[in-house]
C-alpha positions as a Markdown table, in Angstrom:
| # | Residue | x | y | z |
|---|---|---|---|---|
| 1 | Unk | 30.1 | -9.0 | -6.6 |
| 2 | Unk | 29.0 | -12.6 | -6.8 |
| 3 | Unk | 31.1 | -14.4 | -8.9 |
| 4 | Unk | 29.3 | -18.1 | -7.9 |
| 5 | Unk | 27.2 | -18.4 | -10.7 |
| 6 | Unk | 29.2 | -17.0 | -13.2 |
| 7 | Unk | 30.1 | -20.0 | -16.0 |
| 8 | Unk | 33.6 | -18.8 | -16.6 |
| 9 | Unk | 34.3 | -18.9 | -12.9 |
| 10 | Unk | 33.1 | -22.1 | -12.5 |
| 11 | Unk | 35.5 | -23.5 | -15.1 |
| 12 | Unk | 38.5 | -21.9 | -13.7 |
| 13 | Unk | 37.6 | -23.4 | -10.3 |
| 14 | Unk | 37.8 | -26.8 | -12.0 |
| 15 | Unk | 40.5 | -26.0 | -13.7 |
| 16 | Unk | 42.4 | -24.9 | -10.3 |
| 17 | Unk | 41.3 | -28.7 | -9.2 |
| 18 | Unk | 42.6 | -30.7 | -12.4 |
| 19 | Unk | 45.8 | -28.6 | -12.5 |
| 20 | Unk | 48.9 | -28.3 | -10.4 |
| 21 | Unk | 49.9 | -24.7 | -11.0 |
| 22 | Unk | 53.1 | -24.9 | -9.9 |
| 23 | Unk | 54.1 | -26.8 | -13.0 |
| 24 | Unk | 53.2 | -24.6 | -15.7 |
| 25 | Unk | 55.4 | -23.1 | -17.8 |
| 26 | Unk | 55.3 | -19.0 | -17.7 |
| 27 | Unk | 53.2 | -17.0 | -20.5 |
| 28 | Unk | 49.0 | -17.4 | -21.1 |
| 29 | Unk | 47.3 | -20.6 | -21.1 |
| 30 | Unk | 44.1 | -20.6 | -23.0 |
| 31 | Unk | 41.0 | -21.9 | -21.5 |
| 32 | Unk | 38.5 | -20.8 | -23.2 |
| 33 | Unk | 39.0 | -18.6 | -25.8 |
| 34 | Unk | 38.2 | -15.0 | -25.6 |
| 35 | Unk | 36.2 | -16.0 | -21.5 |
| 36 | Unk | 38.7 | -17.4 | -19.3 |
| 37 | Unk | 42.7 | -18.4 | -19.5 |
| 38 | Unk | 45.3 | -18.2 | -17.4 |
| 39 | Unk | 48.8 | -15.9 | -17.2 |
| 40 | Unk | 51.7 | -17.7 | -15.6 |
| 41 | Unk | 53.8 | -14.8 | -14.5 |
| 42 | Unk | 57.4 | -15.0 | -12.5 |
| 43 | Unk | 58.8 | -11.9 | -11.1 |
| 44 | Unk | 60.6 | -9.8 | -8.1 |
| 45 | Unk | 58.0 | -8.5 | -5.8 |
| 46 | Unk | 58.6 | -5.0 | -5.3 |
| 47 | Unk | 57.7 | -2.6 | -2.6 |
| 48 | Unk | 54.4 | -1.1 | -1.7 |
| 49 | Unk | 55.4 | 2.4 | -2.9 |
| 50 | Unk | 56.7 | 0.9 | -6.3 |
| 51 | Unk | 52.9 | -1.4 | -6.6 |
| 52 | Unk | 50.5 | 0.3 | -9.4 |
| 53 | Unk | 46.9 | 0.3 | -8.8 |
| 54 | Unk | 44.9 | -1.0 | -11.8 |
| 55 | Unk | 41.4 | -2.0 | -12.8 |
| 56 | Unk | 39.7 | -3.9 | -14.9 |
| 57 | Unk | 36.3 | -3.4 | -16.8 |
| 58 | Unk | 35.6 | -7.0 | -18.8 |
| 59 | Unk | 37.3 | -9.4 | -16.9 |
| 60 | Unk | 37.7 | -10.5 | -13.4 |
| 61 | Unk | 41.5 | -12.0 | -11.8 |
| 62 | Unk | 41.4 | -14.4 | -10.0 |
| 63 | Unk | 45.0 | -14.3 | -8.3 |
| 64 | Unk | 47.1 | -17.3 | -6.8 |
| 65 | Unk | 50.5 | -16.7 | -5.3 |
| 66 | Unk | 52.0 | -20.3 | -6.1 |
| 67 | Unk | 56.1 | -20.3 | -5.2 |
| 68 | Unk | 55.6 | -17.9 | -2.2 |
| 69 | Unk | 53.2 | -15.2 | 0.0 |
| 70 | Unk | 52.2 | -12.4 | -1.7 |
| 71 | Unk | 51.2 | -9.3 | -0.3 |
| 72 | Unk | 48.4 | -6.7 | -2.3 |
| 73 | Unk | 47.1 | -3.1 | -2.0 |
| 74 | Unk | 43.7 | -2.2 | -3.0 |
| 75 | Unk | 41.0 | 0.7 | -3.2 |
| 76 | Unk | 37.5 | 0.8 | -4.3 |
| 77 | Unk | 37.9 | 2.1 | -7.8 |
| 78 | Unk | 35.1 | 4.5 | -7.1 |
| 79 | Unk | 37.4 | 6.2 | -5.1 |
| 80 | Unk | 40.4 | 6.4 | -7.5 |
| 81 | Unk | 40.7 | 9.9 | -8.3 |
| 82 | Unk | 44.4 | 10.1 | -10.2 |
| 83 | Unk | 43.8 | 7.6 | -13.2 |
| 84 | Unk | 47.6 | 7.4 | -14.9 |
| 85 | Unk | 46.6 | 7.9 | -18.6 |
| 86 | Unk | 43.2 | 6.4 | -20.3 |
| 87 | Unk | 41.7 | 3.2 | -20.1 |
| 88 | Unk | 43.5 | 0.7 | -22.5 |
| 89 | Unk | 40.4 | -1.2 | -23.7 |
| 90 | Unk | 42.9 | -4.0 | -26.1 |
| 91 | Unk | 44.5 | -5.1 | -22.8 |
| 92 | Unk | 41.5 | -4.1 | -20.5 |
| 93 | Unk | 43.4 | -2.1 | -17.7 |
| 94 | Unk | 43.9 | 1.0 | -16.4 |
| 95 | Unk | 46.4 | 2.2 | -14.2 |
| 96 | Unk | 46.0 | 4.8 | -11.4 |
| 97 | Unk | 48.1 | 7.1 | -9.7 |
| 98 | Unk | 46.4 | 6.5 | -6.1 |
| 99 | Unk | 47.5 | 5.0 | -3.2 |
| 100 | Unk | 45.6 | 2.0 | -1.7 |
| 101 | Unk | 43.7 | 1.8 | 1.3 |
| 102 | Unk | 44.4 | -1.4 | 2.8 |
| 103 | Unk | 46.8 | -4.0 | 2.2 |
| 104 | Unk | 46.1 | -7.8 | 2.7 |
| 105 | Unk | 48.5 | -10.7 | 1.9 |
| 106 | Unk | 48.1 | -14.1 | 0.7 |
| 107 | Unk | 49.8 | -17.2 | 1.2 |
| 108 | Unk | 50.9 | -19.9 | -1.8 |
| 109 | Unk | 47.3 | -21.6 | -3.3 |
| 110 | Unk | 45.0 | -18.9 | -1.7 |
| 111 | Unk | 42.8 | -17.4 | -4.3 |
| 112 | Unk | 42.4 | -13.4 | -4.2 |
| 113 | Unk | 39.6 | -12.1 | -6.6 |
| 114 | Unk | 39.5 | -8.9 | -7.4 |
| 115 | Unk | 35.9 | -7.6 | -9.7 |
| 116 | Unk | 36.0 | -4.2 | -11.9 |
| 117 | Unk | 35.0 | -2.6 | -8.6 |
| 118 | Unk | 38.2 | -3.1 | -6.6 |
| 119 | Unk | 41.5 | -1.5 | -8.2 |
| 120 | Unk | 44.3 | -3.7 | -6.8 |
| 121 | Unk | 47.9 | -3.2 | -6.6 |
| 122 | Unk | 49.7 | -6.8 | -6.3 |
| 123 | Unk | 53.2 | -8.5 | -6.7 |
| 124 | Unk | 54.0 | -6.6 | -3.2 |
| 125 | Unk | 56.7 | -7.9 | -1.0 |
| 126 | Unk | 60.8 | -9.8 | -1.3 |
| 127 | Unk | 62.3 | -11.8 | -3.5 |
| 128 | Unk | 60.9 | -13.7 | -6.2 |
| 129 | Unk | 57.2 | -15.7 | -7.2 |
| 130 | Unk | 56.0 | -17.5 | -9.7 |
| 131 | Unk | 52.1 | -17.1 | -9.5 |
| 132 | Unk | 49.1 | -17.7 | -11.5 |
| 133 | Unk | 46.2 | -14.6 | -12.5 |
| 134 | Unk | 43.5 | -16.0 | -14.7 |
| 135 | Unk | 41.0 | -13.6 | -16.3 |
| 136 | Unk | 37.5 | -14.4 | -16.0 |
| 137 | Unk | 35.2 | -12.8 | -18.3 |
| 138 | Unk | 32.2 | -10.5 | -16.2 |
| 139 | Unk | 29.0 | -11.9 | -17.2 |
């Protein structure tokens, strides 16, 4: 997936620049209606067993740990063979029973982007984080 040239990205990225993160307030931040915004989320990170796989088909995440590291499981969704119920299209997500194949982490301001190719289980690890996921429509 090559994300470069896609218009969406490319305001997020400029977004990330103009923006510190760190002091929005939680909930969604509009961009661009409908193509790109941004969900400020706060939460305990939980264990790798507890993480849910999910996948996306209409919008990429780009995903940015801001408060603290943040550790993520992922699979090729190709490979996902235990969906947990069907495809939500409203919310664009589906869930799977699976367990990923590698784990990665990433440390406060790094960007993790994850395409409808690559289900990803994230919020893994202790204590709390405040982080920022924006969804960026696929071209």
């Amino acid at each position: 997936m090559d994300i470069r040239n896609n218009p969406w990205y490319i305001k997020a990225q400029q977004f990330i620049a103009e923006n510190d993160l760190i002091t929005f307030e939680k909930g969604t931040h509009m961009i661009e209606e409908g193509n790109l915004w941004v969900n400020i989320i706060e939460g305990q990170l939980k264990t790798k067993e507890a993480a849910k796989l999910e996948a996306h088909n209409e919008f990429i995440d780009v995903q940015i740990p801001l408060s603290g590291p943040e550790s993520f499981g992922t699979k090729p969704r190709e490979a996902c063979t235990e969906p947990e119920g069907e495809f939500n299209t409203q919310d664009d997500f589906i869930l799977y029973k699976d367990v990923p194949t590698e784990y990665f982490s990433a440390e406060p301001g790094e960007q993790v982007i994850f395409g409808p190719e690559t289900a990803h289980a994230p919020m893994i690890g202790e204590g709390p984080i405040k982080k920022a996921v924006f969804k960026v429509r696929v071209i």
